[in-house]
ZADO-1210 file (C-alpha; in nm, 4 decimals, padded with zeros to 6 digits):
<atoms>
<atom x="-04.1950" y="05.2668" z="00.0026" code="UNK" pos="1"/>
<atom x="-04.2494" y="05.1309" z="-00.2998" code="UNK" pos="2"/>
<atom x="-04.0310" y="04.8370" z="-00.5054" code="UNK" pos="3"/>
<atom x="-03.7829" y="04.9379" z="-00.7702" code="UNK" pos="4"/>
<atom x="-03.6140" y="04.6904" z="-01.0187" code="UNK" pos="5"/>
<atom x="-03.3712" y="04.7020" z="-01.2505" code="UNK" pos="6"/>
<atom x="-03.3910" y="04.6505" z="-01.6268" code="UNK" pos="7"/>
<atom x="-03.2284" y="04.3481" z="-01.5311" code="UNK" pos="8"/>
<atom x="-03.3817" y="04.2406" z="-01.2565" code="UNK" pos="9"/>
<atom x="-03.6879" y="04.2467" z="-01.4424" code="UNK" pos="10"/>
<atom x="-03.5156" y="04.0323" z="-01.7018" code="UNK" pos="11"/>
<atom x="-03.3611" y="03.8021" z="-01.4950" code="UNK" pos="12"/>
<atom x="-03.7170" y="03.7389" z="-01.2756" code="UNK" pos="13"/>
<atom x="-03.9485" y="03.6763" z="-01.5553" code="UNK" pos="14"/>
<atom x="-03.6581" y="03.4668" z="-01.7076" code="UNK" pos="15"/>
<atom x="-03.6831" y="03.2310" z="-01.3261" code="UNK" pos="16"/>
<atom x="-04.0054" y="03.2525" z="-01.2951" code="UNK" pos="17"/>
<atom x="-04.0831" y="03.1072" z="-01.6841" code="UNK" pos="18"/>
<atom x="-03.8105" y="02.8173" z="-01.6267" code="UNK" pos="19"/>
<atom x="-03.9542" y="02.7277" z="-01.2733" code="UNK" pos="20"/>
<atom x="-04.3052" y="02.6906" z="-01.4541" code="UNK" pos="21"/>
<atom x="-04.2027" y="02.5092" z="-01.7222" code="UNK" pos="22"/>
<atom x="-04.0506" y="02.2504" z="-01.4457" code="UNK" pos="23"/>
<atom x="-04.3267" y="02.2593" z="-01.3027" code="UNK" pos="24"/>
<atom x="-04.5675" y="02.1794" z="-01.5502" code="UNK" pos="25"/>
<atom x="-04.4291" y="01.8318" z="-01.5877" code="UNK" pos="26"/>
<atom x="-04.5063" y="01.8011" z="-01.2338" code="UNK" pos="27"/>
<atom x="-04.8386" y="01.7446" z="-01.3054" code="UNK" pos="28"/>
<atom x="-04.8255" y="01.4957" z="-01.5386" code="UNK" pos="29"/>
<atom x="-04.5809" y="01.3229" z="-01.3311" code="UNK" pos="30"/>
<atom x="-04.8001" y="01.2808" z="-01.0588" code="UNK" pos="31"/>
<atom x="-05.0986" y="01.2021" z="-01.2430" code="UNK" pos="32"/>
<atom x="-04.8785" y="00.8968" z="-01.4442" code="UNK" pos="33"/>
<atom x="-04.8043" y="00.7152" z="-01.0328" code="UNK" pos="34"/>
<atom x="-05.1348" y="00.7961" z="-00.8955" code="UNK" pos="35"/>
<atom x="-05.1706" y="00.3915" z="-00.8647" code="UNK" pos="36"/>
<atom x="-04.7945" y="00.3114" z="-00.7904" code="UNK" pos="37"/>
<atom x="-04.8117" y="00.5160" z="-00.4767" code="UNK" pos="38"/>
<atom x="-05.0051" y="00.7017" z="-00.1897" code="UNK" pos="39"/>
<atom x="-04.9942" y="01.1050" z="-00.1692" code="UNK" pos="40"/>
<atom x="-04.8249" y="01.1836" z="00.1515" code="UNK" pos="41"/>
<atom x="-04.5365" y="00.8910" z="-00.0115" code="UNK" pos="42"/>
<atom x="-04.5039" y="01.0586" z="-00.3096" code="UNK" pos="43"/>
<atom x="-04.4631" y="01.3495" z="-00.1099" code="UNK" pos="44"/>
<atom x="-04.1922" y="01.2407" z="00.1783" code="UNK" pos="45"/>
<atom x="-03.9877" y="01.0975" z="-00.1452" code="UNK" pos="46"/>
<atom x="-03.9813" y="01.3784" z="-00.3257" code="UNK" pos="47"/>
<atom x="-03.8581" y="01.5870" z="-00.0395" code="UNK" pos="48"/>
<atom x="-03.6453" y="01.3042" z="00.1025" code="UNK" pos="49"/>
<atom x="-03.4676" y="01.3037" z="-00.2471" code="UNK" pos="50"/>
<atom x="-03.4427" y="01.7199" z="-00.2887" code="UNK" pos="51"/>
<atom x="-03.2966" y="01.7334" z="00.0267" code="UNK" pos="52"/>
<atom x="-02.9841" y="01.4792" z="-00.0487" code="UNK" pos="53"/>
<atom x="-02.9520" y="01.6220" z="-00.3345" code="UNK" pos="54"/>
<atom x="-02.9287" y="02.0209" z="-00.1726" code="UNK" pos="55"/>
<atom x="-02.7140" y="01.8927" z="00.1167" code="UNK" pos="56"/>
<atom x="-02.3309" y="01.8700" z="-00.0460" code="UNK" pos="57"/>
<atom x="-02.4075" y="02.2292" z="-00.2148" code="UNK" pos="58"/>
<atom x="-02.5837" y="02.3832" z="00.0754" code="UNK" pos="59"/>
<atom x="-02.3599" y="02.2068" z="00.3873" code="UNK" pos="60"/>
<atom x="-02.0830" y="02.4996" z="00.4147" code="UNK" pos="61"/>
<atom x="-02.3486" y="02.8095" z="00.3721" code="UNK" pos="62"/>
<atom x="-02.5547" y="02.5814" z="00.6678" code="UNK" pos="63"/>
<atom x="-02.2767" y="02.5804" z="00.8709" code="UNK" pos="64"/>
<atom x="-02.2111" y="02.9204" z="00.8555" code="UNK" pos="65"/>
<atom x="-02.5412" y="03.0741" z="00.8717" code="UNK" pos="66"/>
<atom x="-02.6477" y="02.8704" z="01.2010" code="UNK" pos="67"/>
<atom x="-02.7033" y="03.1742" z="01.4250" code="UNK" pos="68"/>
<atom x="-02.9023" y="03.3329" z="01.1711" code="UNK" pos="69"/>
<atom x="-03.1317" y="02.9813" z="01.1182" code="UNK" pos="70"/>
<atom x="-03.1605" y="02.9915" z="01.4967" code="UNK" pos="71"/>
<atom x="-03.2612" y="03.3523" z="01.5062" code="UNK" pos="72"/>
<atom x="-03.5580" y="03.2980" z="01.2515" code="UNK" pos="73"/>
<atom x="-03.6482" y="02.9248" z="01.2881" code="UNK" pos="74"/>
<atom x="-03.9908" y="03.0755" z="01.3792" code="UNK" pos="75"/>
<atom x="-04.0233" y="03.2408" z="01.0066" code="UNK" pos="76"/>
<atom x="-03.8206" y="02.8886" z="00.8550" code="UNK" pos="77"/>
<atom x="-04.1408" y="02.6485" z="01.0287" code="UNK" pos="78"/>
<atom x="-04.4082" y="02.8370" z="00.8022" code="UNK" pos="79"/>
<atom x="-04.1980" y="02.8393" z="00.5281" code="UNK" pos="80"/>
<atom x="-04.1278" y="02.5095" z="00.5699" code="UNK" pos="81"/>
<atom x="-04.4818" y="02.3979" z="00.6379" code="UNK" pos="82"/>
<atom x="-04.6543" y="02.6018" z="00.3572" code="UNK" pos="83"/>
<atom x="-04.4718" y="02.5248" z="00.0916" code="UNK" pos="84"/>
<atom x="-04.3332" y="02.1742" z="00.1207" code="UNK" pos="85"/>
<atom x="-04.5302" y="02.0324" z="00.3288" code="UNK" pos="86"/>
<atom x="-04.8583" y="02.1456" z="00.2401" code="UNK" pos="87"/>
<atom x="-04.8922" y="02.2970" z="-00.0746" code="UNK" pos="88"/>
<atom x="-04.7900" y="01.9703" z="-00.2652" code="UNK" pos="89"/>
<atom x="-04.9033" y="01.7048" z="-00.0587" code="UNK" pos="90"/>
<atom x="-05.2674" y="01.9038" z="-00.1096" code="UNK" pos="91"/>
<atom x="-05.2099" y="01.8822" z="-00.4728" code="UNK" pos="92"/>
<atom x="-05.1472" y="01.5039" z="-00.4450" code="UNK" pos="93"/>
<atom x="-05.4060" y="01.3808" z="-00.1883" code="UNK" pos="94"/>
<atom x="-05.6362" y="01.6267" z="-00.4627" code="UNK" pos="95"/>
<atom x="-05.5653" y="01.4439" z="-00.7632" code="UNK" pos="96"/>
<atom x="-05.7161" y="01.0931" z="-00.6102" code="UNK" pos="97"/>
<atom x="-06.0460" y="01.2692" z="-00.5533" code="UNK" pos="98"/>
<atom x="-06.1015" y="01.5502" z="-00.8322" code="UNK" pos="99"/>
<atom x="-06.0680" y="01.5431" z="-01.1979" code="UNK" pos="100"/>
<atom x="-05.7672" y="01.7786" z="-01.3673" code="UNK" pos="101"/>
<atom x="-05.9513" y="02.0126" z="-01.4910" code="UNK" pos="102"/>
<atom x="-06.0917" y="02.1297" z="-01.1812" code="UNK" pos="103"/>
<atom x="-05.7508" y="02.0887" z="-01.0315" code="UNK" pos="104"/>
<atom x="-05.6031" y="02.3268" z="-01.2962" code="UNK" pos="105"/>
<atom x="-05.8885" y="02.5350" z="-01.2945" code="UNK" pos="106"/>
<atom x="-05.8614" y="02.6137" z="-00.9249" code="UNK" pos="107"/>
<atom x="-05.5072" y="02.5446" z="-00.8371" code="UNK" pos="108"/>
<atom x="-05.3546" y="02.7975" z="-01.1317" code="UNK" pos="109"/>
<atom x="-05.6395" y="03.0822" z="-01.0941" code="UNK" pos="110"/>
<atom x="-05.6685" y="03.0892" z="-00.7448" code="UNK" pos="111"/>
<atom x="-05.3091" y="03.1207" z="-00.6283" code="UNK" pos="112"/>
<atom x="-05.2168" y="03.4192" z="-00.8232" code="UNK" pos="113"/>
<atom x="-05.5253" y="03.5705" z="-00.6376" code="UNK" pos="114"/>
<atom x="-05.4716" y="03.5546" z="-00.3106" code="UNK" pos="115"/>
<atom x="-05.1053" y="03.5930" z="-00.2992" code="UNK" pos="116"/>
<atom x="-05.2227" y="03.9408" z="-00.4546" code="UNK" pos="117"/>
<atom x="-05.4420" y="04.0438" z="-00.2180" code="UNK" pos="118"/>
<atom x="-05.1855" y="03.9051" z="00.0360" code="UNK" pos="119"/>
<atom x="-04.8983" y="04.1292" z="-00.1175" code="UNK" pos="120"/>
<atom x="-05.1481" y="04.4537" z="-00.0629" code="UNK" pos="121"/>
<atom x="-05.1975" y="04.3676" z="00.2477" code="UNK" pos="122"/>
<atom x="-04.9112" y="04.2539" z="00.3902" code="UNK" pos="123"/>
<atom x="-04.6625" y="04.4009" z="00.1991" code="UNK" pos="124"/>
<atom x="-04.8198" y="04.7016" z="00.0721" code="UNK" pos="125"/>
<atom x="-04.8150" y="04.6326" z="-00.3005" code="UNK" pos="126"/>
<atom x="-04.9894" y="04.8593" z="-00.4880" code="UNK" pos="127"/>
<atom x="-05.2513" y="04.7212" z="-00.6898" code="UNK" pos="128"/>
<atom x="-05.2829" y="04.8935" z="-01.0108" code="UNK" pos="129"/>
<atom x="-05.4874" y="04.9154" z="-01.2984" code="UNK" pos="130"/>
<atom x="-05.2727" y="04.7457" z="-01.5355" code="UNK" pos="131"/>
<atom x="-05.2290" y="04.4657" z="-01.2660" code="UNK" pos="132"/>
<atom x="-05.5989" y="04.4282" z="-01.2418" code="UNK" pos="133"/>
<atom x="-05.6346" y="04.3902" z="-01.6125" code="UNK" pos="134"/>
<atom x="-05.3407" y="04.1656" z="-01.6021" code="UNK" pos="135"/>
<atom x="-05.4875" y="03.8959" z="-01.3690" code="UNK" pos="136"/>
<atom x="-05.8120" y="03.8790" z="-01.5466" code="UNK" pos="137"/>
<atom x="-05.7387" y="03.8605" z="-01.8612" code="UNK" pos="138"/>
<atom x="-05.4908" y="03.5723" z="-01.7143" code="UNK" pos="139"/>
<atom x="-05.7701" y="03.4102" z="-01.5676" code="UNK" pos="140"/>
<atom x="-06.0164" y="03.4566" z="-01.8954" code="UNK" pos="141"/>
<atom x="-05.7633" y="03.2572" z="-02.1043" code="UNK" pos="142"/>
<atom x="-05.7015" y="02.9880" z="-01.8310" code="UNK" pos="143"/>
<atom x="-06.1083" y="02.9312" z="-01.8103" code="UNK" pos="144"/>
<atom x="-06.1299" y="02.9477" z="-02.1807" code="UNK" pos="145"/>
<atom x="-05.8181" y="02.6440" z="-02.1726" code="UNK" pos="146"/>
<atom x="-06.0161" y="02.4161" z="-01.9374" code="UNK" pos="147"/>
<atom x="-06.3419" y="02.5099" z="-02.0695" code="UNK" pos="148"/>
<atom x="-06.2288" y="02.4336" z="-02.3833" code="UNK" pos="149"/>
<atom x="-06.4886" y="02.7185" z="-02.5064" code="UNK" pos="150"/>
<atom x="-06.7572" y="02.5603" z="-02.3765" code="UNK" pos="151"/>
<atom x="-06.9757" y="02.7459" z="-02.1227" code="UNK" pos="152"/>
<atom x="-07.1616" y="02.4203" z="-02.0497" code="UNK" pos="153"/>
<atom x="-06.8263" y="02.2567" z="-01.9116" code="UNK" pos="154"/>
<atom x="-06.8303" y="02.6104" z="-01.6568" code="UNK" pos="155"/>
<atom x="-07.1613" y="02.5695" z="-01.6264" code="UNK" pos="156"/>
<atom x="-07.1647" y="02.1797" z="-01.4773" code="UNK" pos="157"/>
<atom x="-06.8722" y="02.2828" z="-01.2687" code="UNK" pos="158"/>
<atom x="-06.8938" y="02.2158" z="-00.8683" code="UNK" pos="159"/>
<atom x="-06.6814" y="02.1896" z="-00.6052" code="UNK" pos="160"/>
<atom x="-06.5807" y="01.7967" z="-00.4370" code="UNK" pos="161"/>
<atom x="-06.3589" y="01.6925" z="-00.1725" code="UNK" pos="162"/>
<atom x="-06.1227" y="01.7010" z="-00.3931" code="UNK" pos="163"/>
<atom x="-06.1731" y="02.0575" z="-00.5311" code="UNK" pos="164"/>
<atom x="-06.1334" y="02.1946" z="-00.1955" code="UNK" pos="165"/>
<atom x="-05.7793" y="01.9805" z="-00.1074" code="UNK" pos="166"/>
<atom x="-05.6291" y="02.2145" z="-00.4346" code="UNK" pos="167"/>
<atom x="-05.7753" y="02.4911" z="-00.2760" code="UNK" pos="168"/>
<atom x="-05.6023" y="02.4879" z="00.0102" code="UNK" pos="169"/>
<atom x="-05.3114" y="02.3747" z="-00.1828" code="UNK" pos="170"/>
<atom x="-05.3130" y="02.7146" z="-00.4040" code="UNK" pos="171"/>
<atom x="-05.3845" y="02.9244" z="-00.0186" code="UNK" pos="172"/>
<atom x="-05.0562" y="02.7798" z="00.1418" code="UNK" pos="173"/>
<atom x="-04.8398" y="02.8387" z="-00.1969" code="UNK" pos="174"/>
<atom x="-04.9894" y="03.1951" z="-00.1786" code="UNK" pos="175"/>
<atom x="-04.8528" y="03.2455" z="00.1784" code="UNK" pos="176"/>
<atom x="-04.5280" y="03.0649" z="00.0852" code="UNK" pos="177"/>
<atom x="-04.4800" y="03.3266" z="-00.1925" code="UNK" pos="178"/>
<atom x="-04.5128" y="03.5811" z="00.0676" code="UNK" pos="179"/>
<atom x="-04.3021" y="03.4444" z="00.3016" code="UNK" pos="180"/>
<atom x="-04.0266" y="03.4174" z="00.0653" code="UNK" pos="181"/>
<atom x="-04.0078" y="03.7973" z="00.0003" code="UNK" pos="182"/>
<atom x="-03.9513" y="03.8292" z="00.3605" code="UNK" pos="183"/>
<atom x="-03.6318" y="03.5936" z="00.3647" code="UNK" pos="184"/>
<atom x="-03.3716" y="03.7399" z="00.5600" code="UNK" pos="185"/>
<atom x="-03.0765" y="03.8411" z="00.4159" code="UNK" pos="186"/>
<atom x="-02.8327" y="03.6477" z="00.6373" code="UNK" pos="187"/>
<atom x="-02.9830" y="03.3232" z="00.4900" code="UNK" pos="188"/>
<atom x="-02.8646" y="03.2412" z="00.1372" code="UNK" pos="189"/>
<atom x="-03.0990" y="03.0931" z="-00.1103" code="UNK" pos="190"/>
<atom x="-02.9586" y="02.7438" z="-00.1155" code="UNK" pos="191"/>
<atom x="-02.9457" y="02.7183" z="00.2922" code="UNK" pos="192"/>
<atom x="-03.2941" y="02.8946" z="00.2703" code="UNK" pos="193"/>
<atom x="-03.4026" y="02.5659" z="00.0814" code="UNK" pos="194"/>
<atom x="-03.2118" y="02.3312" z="00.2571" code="UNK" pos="195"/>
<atom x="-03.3541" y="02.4332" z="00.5870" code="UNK" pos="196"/>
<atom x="-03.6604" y="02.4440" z="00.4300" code="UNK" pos="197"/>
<atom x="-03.6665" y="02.1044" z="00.2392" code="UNK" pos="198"/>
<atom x="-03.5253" y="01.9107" z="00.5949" code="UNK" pos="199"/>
<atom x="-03.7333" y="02.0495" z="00.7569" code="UNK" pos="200"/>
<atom x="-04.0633" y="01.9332" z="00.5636" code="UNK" pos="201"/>
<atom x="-03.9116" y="01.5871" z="00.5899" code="UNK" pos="202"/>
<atom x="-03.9324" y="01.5780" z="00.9274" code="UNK" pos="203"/>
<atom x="-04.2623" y="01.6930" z="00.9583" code="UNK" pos="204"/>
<atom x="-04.3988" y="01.4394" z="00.6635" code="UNK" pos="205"/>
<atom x="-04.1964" y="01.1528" z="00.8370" code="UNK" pos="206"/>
<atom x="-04.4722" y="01.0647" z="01.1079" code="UNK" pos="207"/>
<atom x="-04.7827" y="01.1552" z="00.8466" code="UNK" pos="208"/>
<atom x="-04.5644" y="00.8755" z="00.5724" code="UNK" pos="209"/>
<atom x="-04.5217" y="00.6433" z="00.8523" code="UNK" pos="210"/>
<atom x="-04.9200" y="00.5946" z="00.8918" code="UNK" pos="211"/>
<atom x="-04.9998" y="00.6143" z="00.5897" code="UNK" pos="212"/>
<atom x="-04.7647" y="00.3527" z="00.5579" code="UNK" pos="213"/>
<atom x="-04.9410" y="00.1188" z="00.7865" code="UNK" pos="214"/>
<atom x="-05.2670" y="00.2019" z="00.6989" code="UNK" pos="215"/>
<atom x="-05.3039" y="00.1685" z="00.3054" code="UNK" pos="216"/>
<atom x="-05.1404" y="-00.0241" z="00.0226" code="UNK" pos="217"/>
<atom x="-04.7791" y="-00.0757" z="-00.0227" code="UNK" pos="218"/>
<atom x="-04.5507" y="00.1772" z="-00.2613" code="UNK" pos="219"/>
<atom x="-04.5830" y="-00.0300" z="-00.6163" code="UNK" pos="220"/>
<atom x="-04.1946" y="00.0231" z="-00.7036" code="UNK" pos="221"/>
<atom x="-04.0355" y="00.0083" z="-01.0258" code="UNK" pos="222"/>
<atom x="-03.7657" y="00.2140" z="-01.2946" code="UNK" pos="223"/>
<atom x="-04.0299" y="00.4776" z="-01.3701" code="UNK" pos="224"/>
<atom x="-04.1538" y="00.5423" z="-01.0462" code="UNK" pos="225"/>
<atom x="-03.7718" y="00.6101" z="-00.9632" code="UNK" pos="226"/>
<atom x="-03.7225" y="00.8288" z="-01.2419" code="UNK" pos="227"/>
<atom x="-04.0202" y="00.9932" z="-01.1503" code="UNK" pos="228"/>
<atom x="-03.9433" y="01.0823" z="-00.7950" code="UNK" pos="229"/>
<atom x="-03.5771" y="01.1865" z="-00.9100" code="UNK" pos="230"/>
<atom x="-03.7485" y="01.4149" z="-01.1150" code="UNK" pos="231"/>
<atom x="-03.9901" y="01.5842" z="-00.8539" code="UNK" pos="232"/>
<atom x="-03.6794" y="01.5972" z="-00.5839" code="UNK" pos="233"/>
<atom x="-03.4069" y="01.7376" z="-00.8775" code="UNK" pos="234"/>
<atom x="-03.5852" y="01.9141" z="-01.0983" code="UNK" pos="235"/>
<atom x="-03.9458" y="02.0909" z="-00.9125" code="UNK" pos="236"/>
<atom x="-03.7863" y="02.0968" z="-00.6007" code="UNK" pos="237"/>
<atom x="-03.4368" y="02.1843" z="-00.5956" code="UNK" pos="238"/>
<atom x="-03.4171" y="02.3804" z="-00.9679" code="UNK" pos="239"/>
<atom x="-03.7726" y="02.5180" z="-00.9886" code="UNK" pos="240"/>
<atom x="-03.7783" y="02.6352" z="-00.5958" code="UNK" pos="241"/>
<atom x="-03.4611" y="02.7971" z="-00.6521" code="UNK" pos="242"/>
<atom x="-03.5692" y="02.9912" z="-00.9811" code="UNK" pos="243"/>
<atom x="-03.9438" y="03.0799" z="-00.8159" code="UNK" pos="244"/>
<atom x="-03.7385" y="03.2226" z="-00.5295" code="UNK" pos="245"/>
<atom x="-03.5154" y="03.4695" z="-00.6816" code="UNK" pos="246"/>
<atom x="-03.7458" y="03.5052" z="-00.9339" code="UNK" pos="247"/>
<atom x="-03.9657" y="03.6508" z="-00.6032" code="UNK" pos="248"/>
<atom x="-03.6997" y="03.8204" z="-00.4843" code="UNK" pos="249"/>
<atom x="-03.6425" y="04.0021" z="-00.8269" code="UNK" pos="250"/>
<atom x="-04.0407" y="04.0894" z="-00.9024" code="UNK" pos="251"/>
<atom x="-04.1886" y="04.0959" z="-00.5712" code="UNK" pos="252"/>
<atom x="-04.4495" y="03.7872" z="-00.4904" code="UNK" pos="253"/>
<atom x="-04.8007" y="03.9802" z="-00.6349" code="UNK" pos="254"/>
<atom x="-04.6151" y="03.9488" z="-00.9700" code="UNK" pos="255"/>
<atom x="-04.4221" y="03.6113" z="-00.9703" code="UNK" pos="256"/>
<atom x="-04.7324" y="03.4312" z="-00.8911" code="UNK" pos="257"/>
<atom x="-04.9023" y="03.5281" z="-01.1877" code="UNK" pos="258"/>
<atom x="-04.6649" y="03.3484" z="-01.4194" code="UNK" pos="259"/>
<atom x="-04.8102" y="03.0188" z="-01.2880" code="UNK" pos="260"/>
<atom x="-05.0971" y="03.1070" z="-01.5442" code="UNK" pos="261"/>
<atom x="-04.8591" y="02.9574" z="-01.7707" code="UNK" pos="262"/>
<atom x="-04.8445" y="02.6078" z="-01.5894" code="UNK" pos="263"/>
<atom x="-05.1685" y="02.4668" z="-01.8255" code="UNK" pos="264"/>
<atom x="-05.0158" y="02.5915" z="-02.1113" code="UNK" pos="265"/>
<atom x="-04.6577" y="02.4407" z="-02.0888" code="UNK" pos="266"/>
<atom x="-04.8516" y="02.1093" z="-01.9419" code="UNK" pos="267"/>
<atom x="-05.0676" y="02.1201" z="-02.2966" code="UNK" pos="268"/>
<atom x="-04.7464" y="02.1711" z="-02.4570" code="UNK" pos="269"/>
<atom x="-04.5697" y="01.8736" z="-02.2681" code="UNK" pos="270"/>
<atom x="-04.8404" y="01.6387" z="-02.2997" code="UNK" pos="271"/>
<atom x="-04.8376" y="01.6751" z="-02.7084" code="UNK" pos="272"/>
<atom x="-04.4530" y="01.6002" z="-02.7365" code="UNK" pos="273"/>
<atom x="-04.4816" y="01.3452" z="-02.4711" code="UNK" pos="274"/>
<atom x="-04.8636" y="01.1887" z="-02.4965" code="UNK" pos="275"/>
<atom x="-04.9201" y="01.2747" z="-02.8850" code="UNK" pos="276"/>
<atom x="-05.2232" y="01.4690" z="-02.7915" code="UNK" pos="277"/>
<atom x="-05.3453" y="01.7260" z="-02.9917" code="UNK" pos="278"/>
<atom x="-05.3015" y="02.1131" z="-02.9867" code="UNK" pos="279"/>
<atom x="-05.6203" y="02.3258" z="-03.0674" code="UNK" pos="280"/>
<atom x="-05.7212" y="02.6808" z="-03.1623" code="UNK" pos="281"/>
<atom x="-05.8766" y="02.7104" z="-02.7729" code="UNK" pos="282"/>
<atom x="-05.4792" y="02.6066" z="-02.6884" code="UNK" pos="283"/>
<atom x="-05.3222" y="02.8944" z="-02.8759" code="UNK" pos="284"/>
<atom x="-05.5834" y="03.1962" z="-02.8454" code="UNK" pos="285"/>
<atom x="-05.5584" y="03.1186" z="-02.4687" code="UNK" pos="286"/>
<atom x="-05.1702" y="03.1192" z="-02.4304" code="UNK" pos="287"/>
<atom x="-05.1611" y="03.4478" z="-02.6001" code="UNK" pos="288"/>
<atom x="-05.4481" y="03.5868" z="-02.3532" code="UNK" pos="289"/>
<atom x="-05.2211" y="03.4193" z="-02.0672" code="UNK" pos="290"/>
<atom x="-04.9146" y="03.6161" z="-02.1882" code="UNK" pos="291"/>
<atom x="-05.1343" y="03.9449" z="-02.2726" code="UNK" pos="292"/>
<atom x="-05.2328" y="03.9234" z="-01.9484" code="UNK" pos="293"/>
<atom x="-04.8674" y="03.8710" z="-01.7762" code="UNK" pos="294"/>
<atom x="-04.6999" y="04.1532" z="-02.0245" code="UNK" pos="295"/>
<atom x="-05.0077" y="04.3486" z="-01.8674" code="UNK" pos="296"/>
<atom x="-04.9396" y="04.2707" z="-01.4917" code="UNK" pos="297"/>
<atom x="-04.5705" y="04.3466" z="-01.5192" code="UNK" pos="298"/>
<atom x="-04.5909" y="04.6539" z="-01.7158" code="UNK" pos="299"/>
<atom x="-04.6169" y="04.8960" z="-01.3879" code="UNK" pos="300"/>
<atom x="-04.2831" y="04.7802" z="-01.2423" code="UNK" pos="301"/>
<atom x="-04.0886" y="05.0518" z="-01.1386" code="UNK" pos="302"/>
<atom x="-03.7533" y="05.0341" z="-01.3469" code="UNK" pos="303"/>
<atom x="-03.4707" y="05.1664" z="-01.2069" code="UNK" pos="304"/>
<atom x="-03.1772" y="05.1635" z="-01.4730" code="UNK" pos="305"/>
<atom x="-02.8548" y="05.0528" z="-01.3507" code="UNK" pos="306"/>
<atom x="-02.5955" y="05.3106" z="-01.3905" code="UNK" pos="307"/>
</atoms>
């Protein structure tokens, strides 16, 4: 059977899925600002380590409550667990000391919406329509003409490194995650969901932290790297995974995916009130292609008003 939303389920997704992005989009230049202060899987076990003290006091009751359930599906909770905590960001960070960011961007933000797509038809039996066709690509056109900065030589000399295909595997496990998450059962509330979720990805990164640990360069501490990690574990961890997740509960996965087009544009936007960089024509014509091409994607929603 197909989906139906409400008018204001509609709303109150894209609304989410918009503030999760924009959280996330600071991510990036996060992570690219502590490269040198500290190793990937670190940065990674830190930010987790941090979401999940953070989640624990609000999520500690509904955890308590909702143990048979998390028994019942710890099965489903692992791949959740490992797909989008583990994996999907500690790809992004192991990506970003090999590969430059415009091939991270490039790949990470066109690829995802893609195959969570194609996973949605087939998994979920999402229909794909025409609008939703038209919707991705024109999504993707603006995003290439962003990092091509309307060049077709920069497309041109583009080829794949070791780095390139760490963000690619990055963007398949957040695909999968987004379809796991529409399958949530509906025993588990959204902050034990993420609880279960975030402790559990500690655990798993513990052993991976402790060799990197022994085998590379101590973590180079200080305020910002601090403020930095407080950010990832608050803010695109606890916040943003909450948002993305009802937001994916509201639109379906095919859908919320697609607003992660907007990720380069926010970032562009963050980094000239944070960096003083400049904002070009190529900047504007290819945020209004990005949100052409979401208005597109969305438009064949079912809408069921509410009485």
């Amino acid at each position: 059977m197909p989906l139906t939303h409400t008018k204001k389920d509609i709303y109150t997704g894209i609304l989410l899925a918009v503030t999760a992005v924009i959280i996330w989009s600071g991510n990036f230049i996060i992570s690219r600002s502590v490269n040198q202060q500290i190793n990937p899987v670190s940065l990674a076990f830190f930010r987790w380590l941090t979401a999940t003290v953070i989640i624990t006091p609000l999520a500690w009751k509904k955890f308590i409550a909702e143990k048979k359930a998390i028994r019942a599906n710890w099965k489903y909770l692992f791949w959740v667990s490992l797909t989008g905590i583990v994996l999907f960001n500690t790809c992004v960070y192991v990506a970003g000391h090999f590969t430059t960011a415009i091939n991270m961007a490039l790949i990470g933000t066109t690829s995802s919406p893609i195959f969570a797509t194609i996973f949605a038809v087939i998994f979920l039996k999402e229909k794909l329509s025409a609008f939703r066709l038209v919707g991705i690509l024109i999504c993707i056109t603006g995003i290439l003409l962003l990092l091509s900065k309307g060049s077709w030589a920069t497309l041109a000399a583009f080829h794949f490194s070791t780095g390139d295909l760490w963000i690619l595997a990055g963007a398949f496990t957040f695909a999968v995650y987004s379809i796991l998450v529409r399958k949530k059962p509906s025993a588990i509330s959204s902050i034990n969901f993420l609880f279960v979720a975030f402790a559990a990805g500690v655990l798993m990164l513990f052993p991976f932290f402790l060799i990197e640990l022994s085998n590379s360069a101590p973590v180079q501490w200080s305020y910002s790297l601090l403020g930095s990690i407080l950010y990832l574990g608050a803010g695109a961890s606890v916040a943003a995974f909450l948002c993305w997740n009802i937001a994916i509960q509201k639109l379906g996965p095919g859908r919320t995916v697609l607003f992660g087009n907007l990720i380069p544009i926010f970032s562009a936007l963050e980094a000239l009130w944070l960096l003083n960089e400049k904002i070009t024509m190529i900047h504007v014509i290819s945020g209004i292609l990005v949100v052409i091409g979401l208005i597109f994607a969305n438009t064949t929603l079912r809408i069921r008003t509410s009485e």
